[in-house]
Legacy VTK file of the C-alpha trace (Angstrom):
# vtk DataFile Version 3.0
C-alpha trace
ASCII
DATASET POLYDATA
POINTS 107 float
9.538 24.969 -32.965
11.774 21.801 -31.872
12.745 21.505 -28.494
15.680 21.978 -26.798
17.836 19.334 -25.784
17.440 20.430 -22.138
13.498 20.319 -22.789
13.353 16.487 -24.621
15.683 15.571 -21.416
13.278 16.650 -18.699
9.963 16.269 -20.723
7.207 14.800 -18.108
7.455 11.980 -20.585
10.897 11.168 -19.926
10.948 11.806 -16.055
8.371 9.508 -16.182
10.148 6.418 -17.225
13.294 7.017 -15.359
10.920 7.475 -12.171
9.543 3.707 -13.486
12.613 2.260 -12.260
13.063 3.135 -8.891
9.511 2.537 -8.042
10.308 -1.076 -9.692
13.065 -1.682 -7.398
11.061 -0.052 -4.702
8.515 -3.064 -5.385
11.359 -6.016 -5.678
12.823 -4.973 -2.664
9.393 -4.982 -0.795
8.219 -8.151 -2.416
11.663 -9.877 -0.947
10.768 -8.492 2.952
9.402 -10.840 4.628
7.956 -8.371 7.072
5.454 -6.217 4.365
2.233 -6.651 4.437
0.194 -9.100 1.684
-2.065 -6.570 1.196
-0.647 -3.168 0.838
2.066 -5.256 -1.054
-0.883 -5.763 -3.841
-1.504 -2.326 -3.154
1.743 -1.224 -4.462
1.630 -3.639 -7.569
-1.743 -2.144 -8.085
0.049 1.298 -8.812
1.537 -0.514 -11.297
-2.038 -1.268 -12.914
-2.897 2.522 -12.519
-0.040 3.654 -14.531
-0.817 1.078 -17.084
-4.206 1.707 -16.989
-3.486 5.631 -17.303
-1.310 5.707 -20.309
-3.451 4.218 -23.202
-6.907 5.841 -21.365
-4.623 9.260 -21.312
-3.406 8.880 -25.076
-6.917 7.743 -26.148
-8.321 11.295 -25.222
-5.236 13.273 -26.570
-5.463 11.721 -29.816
-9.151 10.506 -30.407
-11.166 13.293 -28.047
-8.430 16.161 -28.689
-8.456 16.675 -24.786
-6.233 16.005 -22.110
-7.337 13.019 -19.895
-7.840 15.320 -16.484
-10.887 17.106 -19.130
-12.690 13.831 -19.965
-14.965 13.175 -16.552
-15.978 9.266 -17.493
-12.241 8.430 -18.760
-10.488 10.659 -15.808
-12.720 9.020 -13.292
-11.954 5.176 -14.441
-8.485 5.809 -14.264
-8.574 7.253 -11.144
-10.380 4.392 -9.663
-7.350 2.162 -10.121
-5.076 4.367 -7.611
-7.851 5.061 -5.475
-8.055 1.094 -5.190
-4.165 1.144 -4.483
-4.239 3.366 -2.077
-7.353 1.590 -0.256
-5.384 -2.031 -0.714
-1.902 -0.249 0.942
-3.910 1.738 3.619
-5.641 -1.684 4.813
-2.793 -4.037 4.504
-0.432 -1.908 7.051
-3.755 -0.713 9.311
-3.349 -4.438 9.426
-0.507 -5.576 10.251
-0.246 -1.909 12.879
-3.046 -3.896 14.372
-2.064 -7.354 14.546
1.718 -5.988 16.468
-0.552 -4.040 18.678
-2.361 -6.763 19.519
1.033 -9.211 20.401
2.461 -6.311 22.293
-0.624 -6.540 24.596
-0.455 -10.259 25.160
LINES 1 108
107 0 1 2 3 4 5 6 7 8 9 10 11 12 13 14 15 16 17 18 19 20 21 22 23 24 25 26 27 28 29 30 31 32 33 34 35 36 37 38 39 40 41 42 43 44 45 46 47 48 49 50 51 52 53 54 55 56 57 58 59 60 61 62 63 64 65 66 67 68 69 70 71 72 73 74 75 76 77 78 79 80 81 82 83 84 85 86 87 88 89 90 91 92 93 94 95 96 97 98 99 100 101 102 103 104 105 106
């Protein structure tokens, strides 16, 4: 059966690239403030890596394995590790800098 034009429109595939471009100017805008973080900065690149990561590990098991990527533990589980490591590098950097203006507001 072919799909609908409504379907091919708002396919996960195709949300998914449109979604790439805010998050891109999300990251331009953040790289140009002064005020972010270094670290949770290279968290939010990271993503980037995740998503990059995702989509070759993801088509690897839907075409080669015949599974979806969520089904394959080992390949799942390596991709995952990429976000976690985001999320770690993003949660540090502004635990950071939280710290660093509590510490100037108690000088």
């Amino acid at each position: 059966m072919t799909p609908s034009l409504v379907e091919l429109v708002f396919s996960k595939e195709s949300l998914f690239a449109v979604s790439l471009f805010p998050y891109l100017g999300f990251l331009w805008f953040m790289t140009k403030k002064v005020e972010t973080p270094k670290i949770a900065l290279i968290g939010f690149y990271l993503t980037l890596l995740f998503v990059a990561v995702t989509i070759p590990v993801g088509a690897y098991a839907q075409l080669t394995l015949h599974k979806s990527l969520a089904d394959v533990d080992i390949l799942h589980g390596g991709a995952e590790f990429f976000l976690t490591l985001s999320n770690v590098a993003i949660a540090i950097g502004f635990g950071k800098a939280i710290h660093s203006i509590e510490t100037q507001q108690s000088e």
